[in-house]
ZAMARGU-4260 file (C-alpha; in steps of 0.2 Angstrom, whole numbers, plus 5000, padded with zeros to 4 digits):
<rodrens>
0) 5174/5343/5328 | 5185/5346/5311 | 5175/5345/5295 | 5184/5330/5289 | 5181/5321/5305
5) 5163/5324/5302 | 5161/5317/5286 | 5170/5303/5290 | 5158/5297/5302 | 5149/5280/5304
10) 5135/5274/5313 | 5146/5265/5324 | 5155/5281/5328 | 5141/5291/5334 | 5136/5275/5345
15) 5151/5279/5355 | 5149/5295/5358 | 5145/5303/5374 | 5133/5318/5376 | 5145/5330/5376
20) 5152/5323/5358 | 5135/5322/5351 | 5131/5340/5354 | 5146/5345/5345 | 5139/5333/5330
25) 5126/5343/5331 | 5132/5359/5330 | 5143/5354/5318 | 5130/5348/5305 | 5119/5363/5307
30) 5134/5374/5302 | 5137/5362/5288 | 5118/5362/5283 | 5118/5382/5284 | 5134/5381/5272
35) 5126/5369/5258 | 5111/5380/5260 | 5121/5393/5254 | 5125/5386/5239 | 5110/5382/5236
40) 5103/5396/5234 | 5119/5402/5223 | 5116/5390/5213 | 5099/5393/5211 | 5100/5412/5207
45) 5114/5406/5195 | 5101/5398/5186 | 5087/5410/5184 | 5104/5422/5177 | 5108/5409/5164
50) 5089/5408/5161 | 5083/5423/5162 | 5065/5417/5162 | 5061/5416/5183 | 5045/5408/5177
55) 5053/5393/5169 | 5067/5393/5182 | 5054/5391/5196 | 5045/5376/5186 | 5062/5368/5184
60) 5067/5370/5203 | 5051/5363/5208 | 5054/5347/5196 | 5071/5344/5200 | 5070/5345/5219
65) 5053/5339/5220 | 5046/5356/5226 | 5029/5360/5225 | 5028/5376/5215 | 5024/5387/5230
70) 5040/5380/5238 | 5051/5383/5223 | 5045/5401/5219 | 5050/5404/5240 | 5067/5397/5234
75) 5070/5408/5221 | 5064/5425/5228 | 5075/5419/5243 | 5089/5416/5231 | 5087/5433/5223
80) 5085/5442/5239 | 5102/5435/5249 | 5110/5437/5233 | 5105/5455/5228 | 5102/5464/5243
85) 5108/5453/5258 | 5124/5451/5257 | 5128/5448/5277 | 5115/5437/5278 | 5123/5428/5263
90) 5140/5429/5275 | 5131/5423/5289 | 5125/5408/5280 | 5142/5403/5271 | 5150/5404/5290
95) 5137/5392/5296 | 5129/5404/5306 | 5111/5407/5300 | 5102/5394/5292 | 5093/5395/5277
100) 5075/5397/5286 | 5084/5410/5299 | 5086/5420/5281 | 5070/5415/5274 | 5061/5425/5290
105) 5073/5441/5286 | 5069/5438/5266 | 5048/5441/5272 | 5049/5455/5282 | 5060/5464/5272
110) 5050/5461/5256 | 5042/5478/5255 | 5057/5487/5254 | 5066/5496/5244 | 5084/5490/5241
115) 5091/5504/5250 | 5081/5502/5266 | 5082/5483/5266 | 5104/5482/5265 | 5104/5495/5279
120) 5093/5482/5288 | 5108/5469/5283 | 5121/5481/5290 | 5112/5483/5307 | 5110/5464/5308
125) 5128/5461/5310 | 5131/5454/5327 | 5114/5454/5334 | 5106/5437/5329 | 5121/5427/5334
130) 5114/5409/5344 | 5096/5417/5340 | 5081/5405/5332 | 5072/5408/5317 | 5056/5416/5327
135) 5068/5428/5337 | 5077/5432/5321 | 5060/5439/5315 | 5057/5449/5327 | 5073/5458/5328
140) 5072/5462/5312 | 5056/5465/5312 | 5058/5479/5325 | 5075/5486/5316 | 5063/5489/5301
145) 5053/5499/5313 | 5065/5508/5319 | 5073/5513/5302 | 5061/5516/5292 | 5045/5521/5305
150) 5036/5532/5293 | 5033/5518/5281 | 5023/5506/5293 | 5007/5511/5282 | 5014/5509/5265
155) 5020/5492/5271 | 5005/5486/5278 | 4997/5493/5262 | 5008/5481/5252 | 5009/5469/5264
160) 4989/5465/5258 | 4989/5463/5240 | 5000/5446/5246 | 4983/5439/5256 | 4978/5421/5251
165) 4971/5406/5256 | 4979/5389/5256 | 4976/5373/5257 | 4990/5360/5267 | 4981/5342/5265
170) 4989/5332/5282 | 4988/5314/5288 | 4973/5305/5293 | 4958/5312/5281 | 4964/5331/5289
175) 4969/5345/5281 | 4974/5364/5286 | 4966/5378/5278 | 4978/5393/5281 | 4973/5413/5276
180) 4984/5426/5275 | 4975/5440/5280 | 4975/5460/5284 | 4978/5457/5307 | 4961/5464/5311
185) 4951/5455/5300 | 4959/5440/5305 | 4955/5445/5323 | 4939/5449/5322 | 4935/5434/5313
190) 4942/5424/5328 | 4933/5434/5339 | 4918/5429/5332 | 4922/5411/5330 | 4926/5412/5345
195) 4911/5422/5353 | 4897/5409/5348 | 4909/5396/5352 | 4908/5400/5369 | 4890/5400/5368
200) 4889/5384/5365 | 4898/5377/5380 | 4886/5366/5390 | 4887/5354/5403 | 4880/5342/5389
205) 4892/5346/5375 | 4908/5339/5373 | 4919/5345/5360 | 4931/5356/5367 | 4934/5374/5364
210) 4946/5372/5349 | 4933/5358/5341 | 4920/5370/5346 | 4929/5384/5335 | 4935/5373/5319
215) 4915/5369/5319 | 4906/5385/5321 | 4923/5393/5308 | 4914/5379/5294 | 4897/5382/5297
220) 4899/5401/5295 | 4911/5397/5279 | 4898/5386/5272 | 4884/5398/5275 | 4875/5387/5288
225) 4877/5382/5307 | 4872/5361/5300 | 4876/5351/5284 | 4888/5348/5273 | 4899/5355/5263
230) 4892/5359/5245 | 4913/5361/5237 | 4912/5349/5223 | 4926/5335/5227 | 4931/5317/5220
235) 4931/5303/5232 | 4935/5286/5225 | 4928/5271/5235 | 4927/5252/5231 | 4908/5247/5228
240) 4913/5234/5242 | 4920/5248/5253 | 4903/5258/5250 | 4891/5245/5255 | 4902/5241/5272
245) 4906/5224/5267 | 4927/5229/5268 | 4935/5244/5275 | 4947/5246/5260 | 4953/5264/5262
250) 4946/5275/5248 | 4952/5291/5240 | 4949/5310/5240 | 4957/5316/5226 | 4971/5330/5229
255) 4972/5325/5246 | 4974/5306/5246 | 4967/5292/5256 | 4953/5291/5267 | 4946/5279/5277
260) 4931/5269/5269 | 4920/5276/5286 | 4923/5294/5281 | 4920/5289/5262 | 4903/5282/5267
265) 4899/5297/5277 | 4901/5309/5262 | 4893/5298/5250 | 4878/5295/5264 | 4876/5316/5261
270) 4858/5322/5253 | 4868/5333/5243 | 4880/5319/5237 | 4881/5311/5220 | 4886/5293/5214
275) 4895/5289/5197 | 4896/5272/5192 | 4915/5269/5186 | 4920/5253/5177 | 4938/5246/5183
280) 4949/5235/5174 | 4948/5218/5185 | 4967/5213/5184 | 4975/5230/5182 | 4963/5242/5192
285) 4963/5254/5180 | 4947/5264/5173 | 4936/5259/5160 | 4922/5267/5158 | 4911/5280/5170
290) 4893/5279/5168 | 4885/5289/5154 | 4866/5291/5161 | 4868/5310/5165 | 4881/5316/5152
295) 4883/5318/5131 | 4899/5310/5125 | 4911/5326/5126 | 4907/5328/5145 | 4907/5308/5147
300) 4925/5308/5138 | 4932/5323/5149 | 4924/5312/5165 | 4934/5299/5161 | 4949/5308/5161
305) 4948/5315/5176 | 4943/5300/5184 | 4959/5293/5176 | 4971/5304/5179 | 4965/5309/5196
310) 4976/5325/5197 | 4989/5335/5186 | 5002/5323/5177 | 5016/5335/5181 | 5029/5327/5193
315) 5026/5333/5211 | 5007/5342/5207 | 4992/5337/5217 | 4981/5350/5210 | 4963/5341/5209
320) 4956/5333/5191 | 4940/5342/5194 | 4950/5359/5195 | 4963/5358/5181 | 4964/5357/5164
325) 4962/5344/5149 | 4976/5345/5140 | 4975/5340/5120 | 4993/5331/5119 | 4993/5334/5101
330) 4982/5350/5098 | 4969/5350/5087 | 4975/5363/5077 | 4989/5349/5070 | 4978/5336/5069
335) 4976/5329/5088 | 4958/5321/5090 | 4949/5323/5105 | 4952/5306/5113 | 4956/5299/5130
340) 4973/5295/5123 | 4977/5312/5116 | 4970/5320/5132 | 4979/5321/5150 | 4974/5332/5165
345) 4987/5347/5168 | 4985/5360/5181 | 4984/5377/5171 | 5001/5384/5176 | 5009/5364/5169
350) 4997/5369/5154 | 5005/5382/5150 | 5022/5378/5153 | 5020/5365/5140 | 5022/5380/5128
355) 5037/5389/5137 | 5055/5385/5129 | 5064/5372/5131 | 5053/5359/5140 | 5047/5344/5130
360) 5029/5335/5134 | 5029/5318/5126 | 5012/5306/5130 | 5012/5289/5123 | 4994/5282/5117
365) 4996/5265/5119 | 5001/5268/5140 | 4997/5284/5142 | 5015/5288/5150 | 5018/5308/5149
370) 5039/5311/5149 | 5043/5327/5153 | 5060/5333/5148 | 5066/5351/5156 | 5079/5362/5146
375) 5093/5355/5154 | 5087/5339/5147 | 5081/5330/5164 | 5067/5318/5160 | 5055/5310/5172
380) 5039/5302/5167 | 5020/5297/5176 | 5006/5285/5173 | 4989/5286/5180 | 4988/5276/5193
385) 4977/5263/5196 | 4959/5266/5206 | 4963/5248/5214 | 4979/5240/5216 | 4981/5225/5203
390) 4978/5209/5204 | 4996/5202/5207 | 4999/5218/5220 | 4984/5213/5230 | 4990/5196/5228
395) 5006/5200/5237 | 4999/5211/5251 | 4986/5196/5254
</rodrens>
């Protein structure tokens, strides 16, 4: 199938066509896809040379393509790499033969190294990861690494561990992921022993399985005990009707999003739980006022805050209120008072690119709207969001 003939397909086209002709649509946009991925990531390493500032680079990628930063800092080291010291891979993608994650896989195992090493790894790709998936892509290069370079296994694995971490990936459904990146034999022998006193526990009486068995006995021992709950300070927001069981409105765990009112209940039913009054708006569902029994004014005020903002204000950040900064909009230095509307929540990387050059933070008092402008002079703005929809939106949905 031509290019032209591609793009100038409709939905009533591809209702026509027969299995044959939709495999070859296929294979055509996957080429296609590799080959805008390509300029992509041109485009992107264009950028940080124009820039010259990877850090502001990164933040920018990330708000233009609404890219968590994680994401975007990937997108630029890939950009960097395939442009610098890949230039077959580079080929491979503009032909339409290697997508962009293909090449992301090549990137990570060639990131310890040196230049040299890595484009003679490019060289000896040529040819062999034709009709290959991403996975065996790995591998292959994985093992020509090995076989180029064998006396560096040590100092790659050496490297290899200042890059451990942990992460958190919030899913659907009140669920999330916790992922490390950890040295192989630790992370096996802490499998084996999660796995080890799972097995001890199977019974004819218990019936979790095996994987449930392990997640619980792998919280237990990260908590520090085999029962109870987690002592990690997190934000839930639930309705007081929701609370007491009269409606199931689904409530909030802040950085992840909504939970069901049941799980909310069960957190807040916790001996090591604590409840905090907050005062909503009754037509807008915005915040108030929180409770000021247990705290002075300053720690009331930055409460408030929190409570408000619920997470970053930068575009695209869910980085919890409770871990993040207050921001003074206007700093004090230059007059700026200490006030809920001189105050917003920012992440401390968002913090500080408030500072770098070129971007423009602009928080309105009177609706505490933050516009953000970039250096290419892109703007996009956020509000807090309402605890509880208002009136007229629960109006509608009723």
């Amino acid at each position: 199938m031509r290019r032209a003939q591609f793009f100038s397909l409709g939905p009533a086209d591809v209702g026509r066509f027969d299995d044959s002709s939709v495999v070859d649509a296929l294979f055509t946009a996957r080429r296609l896809s590799a080959q805008v991925e390509a300029v992509e990531l041109r485009a992107v390493h264009r950028l940080t040379e124009l820039r010259g500032d990877t850090r502001s680079v990164v933040d920018e990628v990330a708000f233009e393509l609404c890219l968590s930063r994680r994401a975007a800092e990937d997108l630029v080291r890939l950009a960097r790499d395939v442009m610098n010291r890949l230039p077959n891979v580079l080929t491979a993608m503009e032909a339409g033969t290697l997508s962009r994650l293909a090449a992301a896989k090549i990137s990570d195992v060639l990131a310890p190294l040196s230049d040299d090493l890595a484009g003679k790894v490019d060289v000896a790709l040529v040819g062999r990861i034709a009709d290959k998936n991403a996975g065996q892509i790995r591998r292959i290069t994985r093992d020509l690494v090995h076989k180029i370079d064998p006396g560096g296994a040590e100092a790659r694995a050496r490297a290899r561990r200042s890059d451990r971490r942990v992460e958190i990936r919030h899913r659907e459904d009140a669920m999330a992921q916790l992922v490390a990146e950890l040295p192989a034999e630790v992370a096996s022998t802490i499998y084996a022993r999660v796995n080890r006193i799972a097995r001890t526990m199977r019974s004819r009486k218990e019936k979790r399985t095996m994987d449930q068995l392990r997640a619980d006995v792998f919280a237990e021992l990260l908590l520090g005990e085999r029962t109870g709950a987690p002592r990690a300070e997190v934000f839930v927001h639930v309705s007081a009707d929701a609370a007491l069981g009269v409606t199931d409105r689904a409530a909030e765990l802040v950085g992840h999003g909504p939970i069901p009112a049941s799980i909310a209940r069960d957190i807040m039913k916790q001996s090591n739980s604590v409840w905090r009054k907050v005062i909503t708006d009754p037509v807008s569902g915005a915040p108030l006022d929180v409770g000021r029994s247990r705290y002075r004014p300053p720690a009331h005020l930055a409460d408030y805050v929190r409570v408000r903002d619920r997470v970053c204000r930068m575009p695209g950040c869910h980085h919890p209120a409770q871990c993040a900064d207050l921001d003074h909009h206007r700093a004090r230095a230059k007059g700026g008072d200490t006030s809920c509307q001189n105050l917003c929540v920012l992440c401390r990387s968002h913090h500080r690119l408030k500072d770098a050059p070129g971007w423009k933070f602009d928080l309105d008092r009177d609706t505490g709207e933050l516009t953000i402008t970039t250096p290419t002079g892109r703007t996009r703005a956020t509000r807090p969001t309402p605890l509880f929809p208002a009136v007229a939106e629960r109006a509608r949905a009723a």
